[in-house]
Residue, then its C-alpha position, 0 to 999 in steps of 0.5 A: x478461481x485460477x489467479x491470472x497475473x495479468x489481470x484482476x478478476x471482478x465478482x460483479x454481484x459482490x464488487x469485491x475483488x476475487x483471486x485464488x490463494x497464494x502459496x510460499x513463492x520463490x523467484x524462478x530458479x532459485x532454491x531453499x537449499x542453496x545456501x549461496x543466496x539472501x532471503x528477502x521475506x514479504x508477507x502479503x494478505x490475500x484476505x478479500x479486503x486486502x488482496x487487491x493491495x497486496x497484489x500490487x504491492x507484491x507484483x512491484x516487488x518482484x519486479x524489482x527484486x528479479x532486475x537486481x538479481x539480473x544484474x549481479x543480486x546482492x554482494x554478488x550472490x542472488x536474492x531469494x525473493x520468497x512470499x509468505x500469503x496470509x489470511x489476515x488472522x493472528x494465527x496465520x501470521x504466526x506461522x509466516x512469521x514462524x517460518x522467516x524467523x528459522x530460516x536462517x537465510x532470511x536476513x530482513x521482511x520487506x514491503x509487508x501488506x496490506x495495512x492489517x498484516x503490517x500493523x499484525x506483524x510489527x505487534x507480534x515482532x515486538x512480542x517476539x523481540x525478533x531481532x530482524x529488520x522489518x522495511x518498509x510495510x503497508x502501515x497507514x496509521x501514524x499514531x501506530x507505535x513504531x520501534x527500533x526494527x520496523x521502518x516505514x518509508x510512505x506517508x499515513x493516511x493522517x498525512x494523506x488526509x491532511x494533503x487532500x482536504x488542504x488541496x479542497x481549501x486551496x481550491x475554495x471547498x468549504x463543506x466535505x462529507x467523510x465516509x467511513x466504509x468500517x466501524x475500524x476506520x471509523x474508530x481510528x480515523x473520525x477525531x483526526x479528520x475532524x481535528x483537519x477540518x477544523x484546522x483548515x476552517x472546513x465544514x464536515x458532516x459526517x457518515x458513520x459506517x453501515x453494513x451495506x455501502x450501497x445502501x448507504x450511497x443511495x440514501x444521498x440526499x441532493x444536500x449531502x456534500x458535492x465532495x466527498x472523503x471515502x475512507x476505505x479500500x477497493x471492495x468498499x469503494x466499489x460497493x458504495x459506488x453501485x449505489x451512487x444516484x446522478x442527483x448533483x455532480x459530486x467527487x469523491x477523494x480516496x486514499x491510497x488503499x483504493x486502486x485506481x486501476x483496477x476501478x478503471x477496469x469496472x467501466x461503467x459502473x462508476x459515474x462520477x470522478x474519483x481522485x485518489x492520493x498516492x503515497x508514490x509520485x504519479x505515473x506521469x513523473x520524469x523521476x528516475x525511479x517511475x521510469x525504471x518500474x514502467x520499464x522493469x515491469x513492462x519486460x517482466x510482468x504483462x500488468x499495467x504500472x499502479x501506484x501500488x506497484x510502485x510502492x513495492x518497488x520503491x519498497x525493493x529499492x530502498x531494502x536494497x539500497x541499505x542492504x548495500x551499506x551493510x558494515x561486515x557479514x550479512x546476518x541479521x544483525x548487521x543488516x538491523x543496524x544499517x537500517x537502524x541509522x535511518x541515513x537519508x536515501x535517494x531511490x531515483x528521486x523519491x527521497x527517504x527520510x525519517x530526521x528525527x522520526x521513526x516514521x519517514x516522509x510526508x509525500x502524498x500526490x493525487x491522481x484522478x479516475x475520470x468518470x469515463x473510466x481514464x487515470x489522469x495523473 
């Protein structure tokens, strides 16, 4: 299937999302021979499960890295945005991470993702000791070990979690139901959201994850929770959402891997209301930095702005924005160093700070997808 870059295609018999494969992409006019450029690597999963994130992520990025170099690059010198597509296995990370760590022009990894090539590549980099600074990946889970090279810049799925659950309490819920649409998110996640739930005098009945998520959504009794905490991607979403039966009014609360937009873009496939929390502000936001990405993308990109987009470009932002704090040359060891001071950033207003941590801040806000099919934020 031809990959459009301005639209998503929909496997309607599947619900999962499908584009063609990504190859080793570059910004237009630049050249893995000229050696007046920097190389800014981001390695992006184009696996089913992770493609729909990477997308955005990846678009966002671009966005951003193509209006810095418009306006004069880095040092004065253009930055060579290049794309490394995995499949999400070990071995294909491997090669990407082969392939960056001889080119000696690549001076920093930013915005890797989705989750599973984040969490991939910081283990292997560990292993490797490669001394290059990695900014700013998709990691969703904050009880991952974070060492001395590896940045994250955007609140886990603990925090979201913790966020959303918080915001149910304050509105007077008392009982939620948790689906978890893998045996992995189920593994990592259960105790903690338990732990929260707990905490915040909230009754949960938990859902173990099963093969067929539509399955499972008809199997809802008009007893299971009228709330409900998804724990998963788009493809699951959208497979649990084809079973939803109108039994009672119910919502369902997301995380941040679920796209809002491209759930829009279903129509009627959908019934009930989907709040999703965002790692980024909302796309309603006065911010400075929501203003220039709506901008940005609108000049560059024929795609409607996404949360995810926004993260790849605060993601660009924040790797340019240390990388112009660089003290001497521009080799990979200086550049570890500047992000390795962890200083407090201002990317026009969305505020990166790490204080005593190796994970930074905790901000999470919420949208809502409107059972019609509208994102309100």
């Amino acid at each position: 299937m031809t990959l459009h870059t301005n639209r998503r295609r929909l496997l309607g018999a599947t619900g999962a999302l499908a584009l063609s494969p990504w190859s080793l992409a570059q910004e237009p006019g630049s050249s893995s021979g000229n050696t007046q450029v920097f190389t800014i690597a981001q390695v992006v999963d184009t696996s089913i499960a992770q493609q729909d994130v990477s997308k955005d992520l990846m678009i966002g990025s671009r966005a951003a890295w193509q209006e810095i170099n418009s306006n004069g690059g880095l040092r004065g010198l253009q930055i060579r945005h290049a794309t490394f597509e995995v499949d999400g296995s070990p071995q294909s990370l491997q090669e990407a991470l082969q392939a960056m760590s001889t080119d000696r022009q690549c001076i920093a990894i930013s915005a890797t993702s989705g989750e599973r090539a984040a969490v991939e590549l910081v283990t292997q980099m560990r292993k490797k000791n490669l001394g290059m600074a990695h900014v700013a990946p998709w990691l969703q889970n904050s009880t991952l070990e974070v060492d001395n090279r590896t940045f994250p810049i955007f609140a886990a799925r603990q925090q979201q979690i913790h966020h959303a659950l918080r915001l149910l309490t304050d509105q007077g819920v008392r009982e939620v139901g948790a689906i978890y649409a893998t045996a992995q998110d189920f593994r990592q996640y259960r105790d903690d959201i338990e732990q929260i739930s707990q905490n915040l005098k909230l009754k949960l009945k938990t859902f173990e994850p099963q093969d067929d998520l539509g399955q499972m959504s008809r199997r809802l009794t008009p007893d299971t929770p009228a709330i409900l905490l998804f724990v998963g991607g788009t493809p699951e979403i959208i497979s649990f959402l084809q079973g939803i039966q109108a039994q009672r009014q119910r919502y369902i609360v997301a995380l941040a891997d679920v796209n809002l937009q491209t759930l829009s873009q279903l129509g009627g496939t959908h019934r009930i209301p989907i709040v999703g929390t965002q790692v980024v502000p909302v796309m309603s936001s006065s911010l400075p930095i929501v203003r220039l990405y709506k901008s940005v993308l609108a000049k560059r990109f024929d795609e409607p702005p996404t949360a995810l987009g926004l993260a790849g470009f605060i993601a660009a932002r924040y790797t340019y924005n240390v990388l112009s704090t660089v003290d001497g040359s521009m080799t990979r060891a200086n550049v570890l160093a500047a992000f390795q001071k962890r200083s407090f950033m201002d990317i026009g207003g969305y505020h990166v700070s790490y204080g005593n941590s190796r994970q930074s801040n905790n901000f999470v806000a919420q949208s809502m997808l409107t059972a019609d099919g509208r994102v309100v934020s």
